[in-house]
Backbone as JSON Lines, residues from 0, in Angstrom:
{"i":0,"aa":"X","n":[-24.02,1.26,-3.43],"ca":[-23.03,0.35,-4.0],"c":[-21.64,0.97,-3.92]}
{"i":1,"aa":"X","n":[-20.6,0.06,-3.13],"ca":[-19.57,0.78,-2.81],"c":[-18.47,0.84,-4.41]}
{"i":2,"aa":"X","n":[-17.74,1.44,-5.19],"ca":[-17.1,0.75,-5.83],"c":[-15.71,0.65,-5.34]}
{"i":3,"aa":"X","n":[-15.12,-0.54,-6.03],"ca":[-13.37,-1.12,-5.9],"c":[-12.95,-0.84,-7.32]}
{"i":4,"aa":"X","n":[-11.52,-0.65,-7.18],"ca":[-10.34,-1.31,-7.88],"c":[-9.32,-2.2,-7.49]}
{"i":5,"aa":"X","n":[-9.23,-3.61,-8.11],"ca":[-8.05,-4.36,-7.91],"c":[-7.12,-4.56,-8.92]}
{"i":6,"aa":"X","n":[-5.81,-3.86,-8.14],"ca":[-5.03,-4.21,-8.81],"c":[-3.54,-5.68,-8.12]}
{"i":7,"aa":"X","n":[-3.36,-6.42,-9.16],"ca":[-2.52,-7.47,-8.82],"c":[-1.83,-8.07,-10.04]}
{"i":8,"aa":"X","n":[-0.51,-8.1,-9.86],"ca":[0.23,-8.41,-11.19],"c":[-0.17,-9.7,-11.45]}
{"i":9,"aa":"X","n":[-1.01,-10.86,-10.84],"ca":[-0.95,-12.07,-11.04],"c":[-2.48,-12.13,-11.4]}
{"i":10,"aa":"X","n":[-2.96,-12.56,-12.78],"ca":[-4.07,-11.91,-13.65],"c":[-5.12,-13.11,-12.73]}
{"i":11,"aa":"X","n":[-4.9,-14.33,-12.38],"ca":[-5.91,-15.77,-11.83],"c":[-5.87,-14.7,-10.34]}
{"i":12,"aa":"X","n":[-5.3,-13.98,-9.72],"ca":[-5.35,-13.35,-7.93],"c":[-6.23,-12.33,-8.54]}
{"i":13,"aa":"X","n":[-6.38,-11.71,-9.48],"ca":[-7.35,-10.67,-9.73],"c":[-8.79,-11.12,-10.07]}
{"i":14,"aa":"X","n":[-8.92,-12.37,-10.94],"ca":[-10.14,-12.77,-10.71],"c":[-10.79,-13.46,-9.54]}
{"i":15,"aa":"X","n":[-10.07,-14.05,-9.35],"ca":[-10.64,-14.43,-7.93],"c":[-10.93,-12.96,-6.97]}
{"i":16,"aa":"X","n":[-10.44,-12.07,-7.18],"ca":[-10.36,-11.28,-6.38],"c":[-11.81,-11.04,-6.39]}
{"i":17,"aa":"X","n":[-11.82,-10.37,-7.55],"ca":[-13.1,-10.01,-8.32],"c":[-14.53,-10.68,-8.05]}
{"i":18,"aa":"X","n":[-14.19,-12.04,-8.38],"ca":[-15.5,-13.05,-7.94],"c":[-16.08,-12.78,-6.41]}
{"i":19,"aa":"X","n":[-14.27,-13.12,-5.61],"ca":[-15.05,-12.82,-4.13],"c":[-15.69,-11.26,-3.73]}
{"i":20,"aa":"X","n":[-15.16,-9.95,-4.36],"ca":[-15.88,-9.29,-4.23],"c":[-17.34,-8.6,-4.43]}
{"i":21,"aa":"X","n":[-17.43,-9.27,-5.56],"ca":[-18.5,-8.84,-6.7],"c":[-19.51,-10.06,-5.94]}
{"i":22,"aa":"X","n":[-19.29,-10.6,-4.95],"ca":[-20.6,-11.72,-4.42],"c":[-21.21,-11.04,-3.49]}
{"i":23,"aa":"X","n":[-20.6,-9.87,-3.05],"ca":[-21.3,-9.34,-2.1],"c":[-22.14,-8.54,-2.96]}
{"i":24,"aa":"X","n":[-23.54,-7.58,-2.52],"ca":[-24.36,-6.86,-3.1],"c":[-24.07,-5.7,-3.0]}
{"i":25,"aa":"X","n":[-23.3,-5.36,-2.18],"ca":[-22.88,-4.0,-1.78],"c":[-21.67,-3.37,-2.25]}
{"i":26,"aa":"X","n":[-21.02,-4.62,-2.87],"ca":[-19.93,-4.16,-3.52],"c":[-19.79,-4.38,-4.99]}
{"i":27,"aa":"X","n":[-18.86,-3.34,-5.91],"ca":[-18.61,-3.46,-7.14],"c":[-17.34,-3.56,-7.44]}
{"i":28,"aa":"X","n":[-16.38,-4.23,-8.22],"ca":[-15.45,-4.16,-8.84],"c":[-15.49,-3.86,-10.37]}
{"i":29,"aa":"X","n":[-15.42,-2.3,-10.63],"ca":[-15.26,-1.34,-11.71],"c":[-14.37,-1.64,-12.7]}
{"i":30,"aa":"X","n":[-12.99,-1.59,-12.32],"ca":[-11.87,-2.14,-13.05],"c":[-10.96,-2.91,-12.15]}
{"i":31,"aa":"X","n":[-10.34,-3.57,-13.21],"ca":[-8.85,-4.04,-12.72],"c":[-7.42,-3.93,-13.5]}
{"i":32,"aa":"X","n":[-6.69,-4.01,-12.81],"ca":[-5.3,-4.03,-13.57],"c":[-4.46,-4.94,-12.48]}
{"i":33,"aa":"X","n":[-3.21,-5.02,-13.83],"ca":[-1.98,-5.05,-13.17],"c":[-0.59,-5.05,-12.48]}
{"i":34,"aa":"X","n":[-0.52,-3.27,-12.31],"ca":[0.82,-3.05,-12.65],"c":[0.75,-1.41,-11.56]}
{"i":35,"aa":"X","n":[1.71,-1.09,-11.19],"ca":[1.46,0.1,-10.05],"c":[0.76,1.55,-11.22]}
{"i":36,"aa":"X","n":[0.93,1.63,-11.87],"ca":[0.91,2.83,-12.64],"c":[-0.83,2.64,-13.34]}
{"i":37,"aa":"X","n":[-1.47,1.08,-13.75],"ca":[-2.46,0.97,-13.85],"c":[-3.2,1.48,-12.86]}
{"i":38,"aa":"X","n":[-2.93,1.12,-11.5],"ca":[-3.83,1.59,-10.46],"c":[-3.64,3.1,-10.32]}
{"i":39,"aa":"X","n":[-2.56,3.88,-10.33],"ca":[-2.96,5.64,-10.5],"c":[-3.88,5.67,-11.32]}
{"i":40,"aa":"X","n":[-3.84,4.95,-12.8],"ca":[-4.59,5.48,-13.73],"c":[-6.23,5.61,-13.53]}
{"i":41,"aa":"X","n":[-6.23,4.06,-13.13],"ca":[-7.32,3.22,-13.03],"c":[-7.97,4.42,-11.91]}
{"i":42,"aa":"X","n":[-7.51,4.8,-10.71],"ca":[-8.16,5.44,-9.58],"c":[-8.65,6.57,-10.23]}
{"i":43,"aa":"X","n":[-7.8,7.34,-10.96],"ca":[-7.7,8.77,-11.45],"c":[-9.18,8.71,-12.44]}
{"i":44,"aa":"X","n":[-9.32,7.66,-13.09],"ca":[-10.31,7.78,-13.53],"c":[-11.65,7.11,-13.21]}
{"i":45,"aa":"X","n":[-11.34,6.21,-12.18],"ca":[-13.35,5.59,-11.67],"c":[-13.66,6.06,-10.32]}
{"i":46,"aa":"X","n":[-12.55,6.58,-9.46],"ca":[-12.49,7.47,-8.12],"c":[-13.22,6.47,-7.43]}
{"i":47,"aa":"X","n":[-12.71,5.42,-7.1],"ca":[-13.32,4.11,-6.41],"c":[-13.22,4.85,-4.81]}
{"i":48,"aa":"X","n":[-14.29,3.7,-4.22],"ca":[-14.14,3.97,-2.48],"c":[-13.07,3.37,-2.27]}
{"i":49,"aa":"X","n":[-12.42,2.11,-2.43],"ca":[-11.66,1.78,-2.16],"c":[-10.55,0.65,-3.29]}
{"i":50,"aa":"X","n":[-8.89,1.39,-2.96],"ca":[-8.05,0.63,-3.91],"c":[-8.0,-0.9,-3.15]}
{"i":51,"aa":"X","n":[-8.04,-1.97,-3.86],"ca":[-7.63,-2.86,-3.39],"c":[-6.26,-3.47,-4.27]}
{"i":52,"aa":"X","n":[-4.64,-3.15,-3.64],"ca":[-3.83,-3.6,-4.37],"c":[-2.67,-4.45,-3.62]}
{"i":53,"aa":"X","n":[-2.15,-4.86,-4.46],"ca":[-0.64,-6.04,-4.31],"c":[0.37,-4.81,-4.33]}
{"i":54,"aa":"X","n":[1.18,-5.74,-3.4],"ca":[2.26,-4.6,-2.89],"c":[3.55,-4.94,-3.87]}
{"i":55,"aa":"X","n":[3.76,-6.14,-3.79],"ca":[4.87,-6.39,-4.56],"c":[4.98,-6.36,-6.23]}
{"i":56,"aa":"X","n":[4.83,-5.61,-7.05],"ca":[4.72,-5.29,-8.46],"c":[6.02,-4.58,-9.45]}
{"i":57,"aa":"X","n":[6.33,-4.98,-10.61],"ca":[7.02,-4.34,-11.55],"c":[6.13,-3.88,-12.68]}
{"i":58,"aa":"X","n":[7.08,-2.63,-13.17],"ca":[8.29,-1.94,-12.24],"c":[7.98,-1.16,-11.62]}
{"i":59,"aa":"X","n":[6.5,-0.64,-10.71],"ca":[6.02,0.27,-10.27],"c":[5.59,-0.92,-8.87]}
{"i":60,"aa":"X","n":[6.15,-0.72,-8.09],"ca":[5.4,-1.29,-6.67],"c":[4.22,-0.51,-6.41]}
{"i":61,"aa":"X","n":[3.3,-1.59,-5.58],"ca":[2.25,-0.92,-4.69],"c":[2.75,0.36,-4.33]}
{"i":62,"aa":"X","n":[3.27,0.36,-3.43],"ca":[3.98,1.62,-2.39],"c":[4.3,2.68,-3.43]}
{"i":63,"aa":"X","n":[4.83,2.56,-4.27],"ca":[5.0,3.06,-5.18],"c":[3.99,4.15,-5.86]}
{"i":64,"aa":"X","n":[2.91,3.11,-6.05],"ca":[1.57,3.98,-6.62],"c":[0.6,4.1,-5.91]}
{"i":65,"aa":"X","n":[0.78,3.78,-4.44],"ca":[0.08,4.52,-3.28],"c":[0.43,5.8,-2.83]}
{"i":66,"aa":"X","n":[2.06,5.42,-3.04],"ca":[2.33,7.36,-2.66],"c":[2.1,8.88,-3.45]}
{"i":67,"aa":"X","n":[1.52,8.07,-5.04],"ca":[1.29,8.99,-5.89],"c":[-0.03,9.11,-5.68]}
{"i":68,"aa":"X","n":[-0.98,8.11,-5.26],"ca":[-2.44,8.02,-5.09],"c":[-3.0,9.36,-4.25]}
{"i":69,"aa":"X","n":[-1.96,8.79,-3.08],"ca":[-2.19,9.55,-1.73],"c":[-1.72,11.33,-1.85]}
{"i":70,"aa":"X","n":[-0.6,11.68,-2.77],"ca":[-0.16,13.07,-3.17],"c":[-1.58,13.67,-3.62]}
{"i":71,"aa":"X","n":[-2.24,13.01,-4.57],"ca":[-2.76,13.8,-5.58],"c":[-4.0,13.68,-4.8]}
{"i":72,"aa":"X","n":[-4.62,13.11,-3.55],"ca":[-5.81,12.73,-3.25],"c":[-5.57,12.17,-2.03]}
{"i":73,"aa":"X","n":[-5.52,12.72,-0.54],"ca":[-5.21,12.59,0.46],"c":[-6.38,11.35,1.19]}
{"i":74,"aa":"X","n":[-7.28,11.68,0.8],"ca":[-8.38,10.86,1.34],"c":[-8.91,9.45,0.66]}
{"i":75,"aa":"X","n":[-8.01,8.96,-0.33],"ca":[-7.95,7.8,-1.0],"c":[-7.99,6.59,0.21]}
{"i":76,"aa":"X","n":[-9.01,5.42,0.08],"ca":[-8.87,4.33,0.55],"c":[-8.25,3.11,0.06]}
{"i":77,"aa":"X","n":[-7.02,2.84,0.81],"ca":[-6.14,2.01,-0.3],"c":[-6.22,0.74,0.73]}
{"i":78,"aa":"X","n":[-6.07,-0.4,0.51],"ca":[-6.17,-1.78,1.06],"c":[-5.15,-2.8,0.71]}
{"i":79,"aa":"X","n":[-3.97,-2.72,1.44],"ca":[-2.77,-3.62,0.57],"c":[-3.25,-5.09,1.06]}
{"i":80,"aa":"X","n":[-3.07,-5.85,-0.23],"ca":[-3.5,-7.25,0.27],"c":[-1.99,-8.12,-0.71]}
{"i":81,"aa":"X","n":[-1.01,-9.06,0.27],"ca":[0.28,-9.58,-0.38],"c":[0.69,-10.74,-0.29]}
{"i":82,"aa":"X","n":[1.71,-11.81,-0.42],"ca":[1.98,-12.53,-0.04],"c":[2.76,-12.47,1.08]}
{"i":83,"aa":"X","n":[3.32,-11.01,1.01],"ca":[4.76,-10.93,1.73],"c":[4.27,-10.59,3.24]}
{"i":84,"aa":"X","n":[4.79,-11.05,4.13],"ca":[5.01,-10.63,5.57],"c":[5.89,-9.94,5.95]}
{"i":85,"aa":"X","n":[6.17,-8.96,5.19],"ca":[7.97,-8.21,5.53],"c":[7.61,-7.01,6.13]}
{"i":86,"aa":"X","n":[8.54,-6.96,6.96],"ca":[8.26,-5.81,8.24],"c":[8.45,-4.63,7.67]}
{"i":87,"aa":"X","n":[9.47,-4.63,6.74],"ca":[9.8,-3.4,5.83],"c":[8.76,-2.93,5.18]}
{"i":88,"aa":"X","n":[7.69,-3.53,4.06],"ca":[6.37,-3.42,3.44],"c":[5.72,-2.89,4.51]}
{"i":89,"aa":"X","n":[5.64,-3.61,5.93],"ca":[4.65,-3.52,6.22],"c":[4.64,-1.71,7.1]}
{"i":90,"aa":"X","n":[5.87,-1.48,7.46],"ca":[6.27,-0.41,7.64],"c":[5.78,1.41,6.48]}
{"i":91,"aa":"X","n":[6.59,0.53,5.51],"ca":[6.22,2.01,4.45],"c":[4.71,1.69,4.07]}
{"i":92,"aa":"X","n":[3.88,0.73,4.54],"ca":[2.39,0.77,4.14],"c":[1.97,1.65,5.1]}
{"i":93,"aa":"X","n":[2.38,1.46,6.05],"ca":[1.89,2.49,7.53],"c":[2.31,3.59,7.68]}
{"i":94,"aa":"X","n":[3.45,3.93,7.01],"ca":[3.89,5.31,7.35],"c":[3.14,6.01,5.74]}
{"i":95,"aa":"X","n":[2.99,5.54,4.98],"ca":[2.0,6.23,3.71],"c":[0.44,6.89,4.37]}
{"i":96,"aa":"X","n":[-0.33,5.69,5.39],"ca":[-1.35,5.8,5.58],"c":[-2.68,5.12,4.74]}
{"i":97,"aa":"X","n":[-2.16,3.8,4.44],"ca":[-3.17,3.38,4.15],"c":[-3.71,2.42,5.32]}
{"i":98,"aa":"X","n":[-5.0,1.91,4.42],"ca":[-6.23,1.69,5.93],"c":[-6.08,-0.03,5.9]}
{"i":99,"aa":"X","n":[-5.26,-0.82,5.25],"ca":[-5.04,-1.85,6.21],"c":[-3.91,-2.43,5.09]}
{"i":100,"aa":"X","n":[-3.64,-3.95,6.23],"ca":[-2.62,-4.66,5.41],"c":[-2.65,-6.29,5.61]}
{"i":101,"aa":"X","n":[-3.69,-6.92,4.55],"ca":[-3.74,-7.94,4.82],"c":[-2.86,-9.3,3.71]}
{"i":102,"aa":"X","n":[-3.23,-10.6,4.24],"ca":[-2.44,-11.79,3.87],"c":[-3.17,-11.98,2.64]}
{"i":103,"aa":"X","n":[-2.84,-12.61,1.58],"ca":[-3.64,-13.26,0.53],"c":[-3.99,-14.6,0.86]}
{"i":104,"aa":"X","n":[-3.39,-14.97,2.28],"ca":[-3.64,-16.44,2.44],"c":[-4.75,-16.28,3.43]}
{"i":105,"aa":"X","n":[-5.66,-14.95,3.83],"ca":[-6.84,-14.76,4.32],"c":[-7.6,-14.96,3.4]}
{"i":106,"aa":"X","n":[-7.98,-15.53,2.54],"ca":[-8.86,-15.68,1.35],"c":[-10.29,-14.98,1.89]}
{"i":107,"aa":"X","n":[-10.47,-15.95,3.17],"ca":[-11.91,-15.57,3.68],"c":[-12.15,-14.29,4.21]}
{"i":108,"aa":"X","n":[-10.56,-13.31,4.81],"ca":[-10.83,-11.99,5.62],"c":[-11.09,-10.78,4.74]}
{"i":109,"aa":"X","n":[-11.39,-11.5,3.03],"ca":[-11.03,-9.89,2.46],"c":[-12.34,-8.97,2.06]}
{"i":110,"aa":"X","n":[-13.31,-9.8,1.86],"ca":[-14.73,-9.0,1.92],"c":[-14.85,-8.23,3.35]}
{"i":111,"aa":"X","n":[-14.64,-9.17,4.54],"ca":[-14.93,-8.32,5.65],"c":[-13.89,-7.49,5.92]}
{"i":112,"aa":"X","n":[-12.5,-7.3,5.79],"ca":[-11.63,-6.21,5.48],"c":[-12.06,-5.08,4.9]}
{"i":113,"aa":"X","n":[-12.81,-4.92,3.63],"ca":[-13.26,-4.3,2.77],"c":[-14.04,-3.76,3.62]}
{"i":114,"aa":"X","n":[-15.15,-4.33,3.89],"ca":[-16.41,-3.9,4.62],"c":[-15.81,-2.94,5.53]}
{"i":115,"aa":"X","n":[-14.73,-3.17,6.62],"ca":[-14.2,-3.01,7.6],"c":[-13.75,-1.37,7.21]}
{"i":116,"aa":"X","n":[-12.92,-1.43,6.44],"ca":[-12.32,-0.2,5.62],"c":[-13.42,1.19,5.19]}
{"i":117,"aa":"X","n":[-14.1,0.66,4.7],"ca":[-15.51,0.86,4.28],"c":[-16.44,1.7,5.22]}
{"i":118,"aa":"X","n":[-16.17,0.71,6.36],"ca":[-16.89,1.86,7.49],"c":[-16.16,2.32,8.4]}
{"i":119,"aa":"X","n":[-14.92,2.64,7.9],"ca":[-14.05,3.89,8.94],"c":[-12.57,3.21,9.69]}
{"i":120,"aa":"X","n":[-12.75,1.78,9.22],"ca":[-12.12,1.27,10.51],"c":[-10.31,0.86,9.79]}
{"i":121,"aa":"X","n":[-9.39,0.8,10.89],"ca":[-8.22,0.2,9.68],"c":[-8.16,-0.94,10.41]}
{"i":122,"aa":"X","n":[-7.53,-1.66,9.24],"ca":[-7.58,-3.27,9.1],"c":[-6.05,-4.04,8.94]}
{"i":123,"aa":"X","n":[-5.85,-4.81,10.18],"ca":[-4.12,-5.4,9.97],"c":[-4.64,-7.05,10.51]}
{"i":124,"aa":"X","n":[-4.78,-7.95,9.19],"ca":[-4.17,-9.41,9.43],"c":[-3.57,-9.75,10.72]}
{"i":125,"aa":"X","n":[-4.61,-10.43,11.78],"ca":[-3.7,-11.0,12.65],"c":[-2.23,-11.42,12.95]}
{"i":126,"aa":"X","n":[-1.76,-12.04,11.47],"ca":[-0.34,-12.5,11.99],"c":[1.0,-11.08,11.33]}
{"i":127,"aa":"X","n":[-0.24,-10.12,10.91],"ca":[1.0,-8.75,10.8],"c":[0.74,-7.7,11.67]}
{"i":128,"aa":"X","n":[-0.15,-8.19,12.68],"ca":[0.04,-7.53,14.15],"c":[0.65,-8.17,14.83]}
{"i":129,"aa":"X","n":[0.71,-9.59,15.16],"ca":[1.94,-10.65,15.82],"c":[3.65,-10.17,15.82]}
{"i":130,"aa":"X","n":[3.57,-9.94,14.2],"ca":[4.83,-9.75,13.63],"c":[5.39,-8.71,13.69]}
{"i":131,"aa":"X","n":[5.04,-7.47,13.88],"ca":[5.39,-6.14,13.96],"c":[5.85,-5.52,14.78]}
{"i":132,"aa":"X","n":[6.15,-4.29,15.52],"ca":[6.74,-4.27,16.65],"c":[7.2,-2.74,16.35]}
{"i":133,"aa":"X","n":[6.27,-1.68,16.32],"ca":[6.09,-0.55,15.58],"c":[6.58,0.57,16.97]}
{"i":134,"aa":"X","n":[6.71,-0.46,17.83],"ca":[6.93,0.77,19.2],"c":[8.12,0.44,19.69]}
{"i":135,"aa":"X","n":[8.88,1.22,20.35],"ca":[10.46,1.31,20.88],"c":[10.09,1.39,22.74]}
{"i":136,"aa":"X","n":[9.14,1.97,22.94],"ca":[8.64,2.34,24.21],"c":[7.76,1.04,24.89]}
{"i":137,"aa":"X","n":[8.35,1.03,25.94],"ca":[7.9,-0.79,26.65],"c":[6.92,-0.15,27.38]}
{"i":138,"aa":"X","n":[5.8,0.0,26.82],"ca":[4.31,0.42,27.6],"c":[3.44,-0.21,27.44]}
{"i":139,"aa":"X","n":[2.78,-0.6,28.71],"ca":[1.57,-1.25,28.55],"c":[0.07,-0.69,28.21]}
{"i":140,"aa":"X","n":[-0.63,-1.17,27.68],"ca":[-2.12,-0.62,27.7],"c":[-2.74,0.32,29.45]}
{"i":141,"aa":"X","n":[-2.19,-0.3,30.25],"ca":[-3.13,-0.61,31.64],"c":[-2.0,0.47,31.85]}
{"i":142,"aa":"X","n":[-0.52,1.0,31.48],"ca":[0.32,2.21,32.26],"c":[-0.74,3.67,31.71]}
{"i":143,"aa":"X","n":[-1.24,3.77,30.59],"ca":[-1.76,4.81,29.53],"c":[-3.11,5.04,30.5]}
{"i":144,"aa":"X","n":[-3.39,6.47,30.88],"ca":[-4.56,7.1,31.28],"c":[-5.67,6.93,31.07]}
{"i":145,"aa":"X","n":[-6.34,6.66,31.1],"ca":[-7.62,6.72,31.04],"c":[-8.65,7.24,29.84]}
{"i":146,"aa":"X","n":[-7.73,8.56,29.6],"ca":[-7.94,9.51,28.75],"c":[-7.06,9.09,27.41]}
{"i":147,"aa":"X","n":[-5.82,8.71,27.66],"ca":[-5.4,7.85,26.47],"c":[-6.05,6.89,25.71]}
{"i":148,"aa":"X","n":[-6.22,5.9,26.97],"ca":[-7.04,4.46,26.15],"c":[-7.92,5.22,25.59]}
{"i":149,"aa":"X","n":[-8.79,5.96,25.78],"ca":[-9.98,6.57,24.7],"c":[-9.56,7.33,24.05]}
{"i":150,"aa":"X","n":[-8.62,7.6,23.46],"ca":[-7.84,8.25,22.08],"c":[-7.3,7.37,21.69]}
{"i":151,"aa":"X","n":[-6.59,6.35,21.71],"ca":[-5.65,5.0,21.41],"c":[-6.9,4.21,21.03]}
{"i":152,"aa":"X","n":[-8.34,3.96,21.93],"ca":[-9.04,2.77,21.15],"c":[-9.85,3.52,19.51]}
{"i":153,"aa":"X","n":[-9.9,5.21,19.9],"ca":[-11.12,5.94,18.56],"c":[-10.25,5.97,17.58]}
{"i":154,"aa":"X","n":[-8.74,6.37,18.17],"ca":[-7.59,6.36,16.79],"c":[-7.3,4.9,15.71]}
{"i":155,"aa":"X","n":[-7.42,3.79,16.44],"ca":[-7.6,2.36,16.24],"c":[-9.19,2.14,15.4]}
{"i":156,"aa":"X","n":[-9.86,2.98,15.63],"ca":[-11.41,2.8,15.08],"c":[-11.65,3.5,13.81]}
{"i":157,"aa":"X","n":[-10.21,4.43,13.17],"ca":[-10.28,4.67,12.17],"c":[-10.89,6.52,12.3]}
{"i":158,"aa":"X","n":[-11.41,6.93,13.32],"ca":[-12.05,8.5,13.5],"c":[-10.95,9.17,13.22]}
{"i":159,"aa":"X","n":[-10.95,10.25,13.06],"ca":[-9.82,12.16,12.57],"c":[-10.51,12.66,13.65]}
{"i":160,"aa":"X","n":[-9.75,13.71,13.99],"ca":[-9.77,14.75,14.72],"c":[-11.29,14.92,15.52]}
{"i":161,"aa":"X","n":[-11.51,15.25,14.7],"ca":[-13.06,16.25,14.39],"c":[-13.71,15.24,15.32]}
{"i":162,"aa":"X","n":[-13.92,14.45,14.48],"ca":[-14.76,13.25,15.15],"c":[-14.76,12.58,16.55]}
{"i":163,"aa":"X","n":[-13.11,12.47,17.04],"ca":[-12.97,12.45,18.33],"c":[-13.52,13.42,18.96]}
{"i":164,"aa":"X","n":[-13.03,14.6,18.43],"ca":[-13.44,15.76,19.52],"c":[-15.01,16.05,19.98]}
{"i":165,"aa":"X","n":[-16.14,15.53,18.72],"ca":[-17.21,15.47,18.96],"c":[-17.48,14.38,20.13]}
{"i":166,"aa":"X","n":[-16.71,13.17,19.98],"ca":[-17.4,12.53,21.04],"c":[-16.99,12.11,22.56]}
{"i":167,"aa":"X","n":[-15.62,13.07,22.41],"ca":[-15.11,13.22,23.83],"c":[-15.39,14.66,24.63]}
{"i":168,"aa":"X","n":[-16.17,15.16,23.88],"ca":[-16.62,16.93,24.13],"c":[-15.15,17.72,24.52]}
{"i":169,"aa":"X","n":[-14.51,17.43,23.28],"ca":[-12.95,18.26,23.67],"c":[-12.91,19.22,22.14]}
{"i":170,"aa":"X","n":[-11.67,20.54,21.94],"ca":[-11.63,21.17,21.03],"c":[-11.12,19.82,19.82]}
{"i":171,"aa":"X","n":[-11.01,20.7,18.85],"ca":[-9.95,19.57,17.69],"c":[-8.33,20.26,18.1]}
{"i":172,"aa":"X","n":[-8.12,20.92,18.47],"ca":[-6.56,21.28,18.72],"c":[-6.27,20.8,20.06]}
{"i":173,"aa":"X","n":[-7.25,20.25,21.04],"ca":[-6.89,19.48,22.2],"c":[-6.53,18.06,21.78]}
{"i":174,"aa":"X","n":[-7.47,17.71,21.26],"ca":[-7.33,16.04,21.03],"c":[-5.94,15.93,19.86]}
{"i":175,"aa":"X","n":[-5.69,16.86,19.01],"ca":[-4.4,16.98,18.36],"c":[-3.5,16.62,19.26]}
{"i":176,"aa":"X","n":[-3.34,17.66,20.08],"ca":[-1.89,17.47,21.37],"c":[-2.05,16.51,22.11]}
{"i":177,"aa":"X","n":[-3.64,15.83,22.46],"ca":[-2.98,14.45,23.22],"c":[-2.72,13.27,22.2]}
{"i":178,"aa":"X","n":[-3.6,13.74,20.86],"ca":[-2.95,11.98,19.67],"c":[-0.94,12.61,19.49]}
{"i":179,"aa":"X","n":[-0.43,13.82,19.67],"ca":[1.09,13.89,19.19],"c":[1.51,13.62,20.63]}
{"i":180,"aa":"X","n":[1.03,13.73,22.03],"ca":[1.38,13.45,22.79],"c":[1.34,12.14,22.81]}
{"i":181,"aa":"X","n":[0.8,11.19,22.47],"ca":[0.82,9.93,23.02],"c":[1.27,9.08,21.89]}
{"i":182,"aa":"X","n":[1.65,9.6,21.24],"ca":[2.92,9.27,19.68],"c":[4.19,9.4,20.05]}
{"i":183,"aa":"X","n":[4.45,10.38,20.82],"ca":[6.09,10.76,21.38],"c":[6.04,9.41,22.69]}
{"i":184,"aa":"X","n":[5.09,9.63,23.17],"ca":[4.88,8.71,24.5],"c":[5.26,7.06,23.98]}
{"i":185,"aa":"X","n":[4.34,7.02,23.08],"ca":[4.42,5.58,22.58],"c":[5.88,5.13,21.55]}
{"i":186,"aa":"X","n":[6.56,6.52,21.3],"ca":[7.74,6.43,19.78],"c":[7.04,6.11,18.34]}
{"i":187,"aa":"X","n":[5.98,6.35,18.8],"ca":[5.42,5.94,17.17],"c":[5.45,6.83,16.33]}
{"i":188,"aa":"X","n":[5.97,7.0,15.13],"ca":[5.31,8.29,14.0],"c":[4.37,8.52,13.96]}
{"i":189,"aa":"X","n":[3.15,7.42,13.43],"ca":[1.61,8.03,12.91],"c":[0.41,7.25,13.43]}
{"i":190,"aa":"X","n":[-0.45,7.31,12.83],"ca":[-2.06,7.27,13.46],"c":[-1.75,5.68,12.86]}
{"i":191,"aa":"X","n":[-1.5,5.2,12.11],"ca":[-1.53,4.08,11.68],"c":[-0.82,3.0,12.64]}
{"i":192,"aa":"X","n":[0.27,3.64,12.97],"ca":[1.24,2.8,14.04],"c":[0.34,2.73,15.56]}
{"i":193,"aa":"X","n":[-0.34,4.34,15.62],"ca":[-0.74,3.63,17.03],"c":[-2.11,2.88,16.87]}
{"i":194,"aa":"X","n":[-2.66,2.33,15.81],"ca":[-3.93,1.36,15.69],"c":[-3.59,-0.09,15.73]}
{"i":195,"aa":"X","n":[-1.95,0.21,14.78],"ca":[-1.61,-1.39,15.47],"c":[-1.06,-1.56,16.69]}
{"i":196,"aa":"X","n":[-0.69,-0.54,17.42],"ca":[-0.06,-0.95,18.58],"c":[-1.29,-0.67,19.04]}
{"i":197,"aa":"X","n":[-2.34,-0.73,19.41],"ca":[-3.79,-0.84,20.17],"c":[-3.99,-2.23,19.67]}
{"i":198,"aa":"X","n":[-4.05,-2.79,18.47],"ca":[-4.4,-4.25,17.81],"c":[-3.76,-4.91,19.04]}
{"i":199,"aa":"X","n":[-2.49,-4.57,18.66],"ca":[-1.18,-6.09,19.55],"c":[-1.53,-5.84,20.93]}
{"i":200,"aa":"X","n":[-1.6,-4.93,21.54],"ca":[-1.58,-5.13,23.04],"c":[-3.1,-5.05,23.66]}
{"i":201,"aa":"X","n":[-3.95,-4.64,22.9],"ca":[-5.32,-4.87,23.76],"c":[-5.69,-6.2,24.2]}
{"i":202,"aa":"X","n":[-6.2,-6.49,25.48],"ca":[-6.23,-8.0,26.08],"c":[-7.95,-8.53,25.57]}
């Protein structure tokens, strides 16, 4: 049984939240709140698999109490789910490192988001991969090596280091220098940016 926390300042988006999660068997929703500082609390004390929170909140934003989440506990699974489509949000969600960023008007994508999250993978709402535009560098999928696309599709699949390196039979300080190599290549900052830029341009 996996457990959640949702947090959402809007108390009717939290039950519903709740209902749709708690229908699955595999999942639990432990607590909820609604306010950025509830969810430090809330995490700090039920150490859920995964946060599920609203980005836009007073006076503590999501972002806000993801970056304290993520200080104190690097390996936290956080799941922003919003109304907002703003490139800016959707930006400092990605450069924090959390594992996805979906619509609230996906009603139906958020169990399988969860699920998704759940087993390794990060998760971006179709129309905030449409919308985004996380790369400066006009590269195509089909210009990138061979050896790229298979670091660009495992980095997109949610794997670390380790894990690549097991299944490309390479060191972990090799596959390091080609994921920072193909970050400079691509202009991207982080692992998060290049999963959506694998989302948007894979055919």
């Amino acid at each position: 049984m996996k457990k959640l926390v949702v947090i959402d300042d809007d108390y009717l988006v939290v039950q519903a939240l709740e209902t749709i999660v708690n229908s699955k068997e595999n999942l639990s929703v432990v607590a909820t709140g609604h306010s950025g500082q509830e969810a430090i609390d809330l995490y700090q004390e039920h150490q859920p698999d995964l946060l599920l929170m609203d980005i836009r909140m007073e006076p503590m934003s999501g972002i806000e109490a993801a970056a304290e989440i993520l200080k104190r506990d690097s390996s936290a699974k956080i799941l922003f789910i919003t109304t907002f489509q703003d490139d800016d949000y959707i930006t400092k969600a990605m450069s924090l490192g959390c594992r996805g960023y979906i619509l609230k008007q996906n009603i139906k994508g958020i169990v399988p988001a969860v699920e998704a999250v759940e087993n390794g993978h990060l998760v971006f709402d179709s129309q905030i991969i449409q919308s985004i535009h996380p790369s400066k560098a006009e590269v195509n999928l089909k210009e990138l090596t061979e050896r790229e696309n298979q670091l660009l599709r495992l980095v997109a699949d949610g794997l670390n280091n380790k894990e690549i390196a097991d299944i490309l039979f390479l060191s972990e300080g090799t596959v390091r220098n080609y994921v920072s190599a193909l970050m400079e290549k691509l202009q991207l900052r982080d692992r998060t940016q290049l999963a959506v830029y694998y989302y948007k341009h894979r055919s």
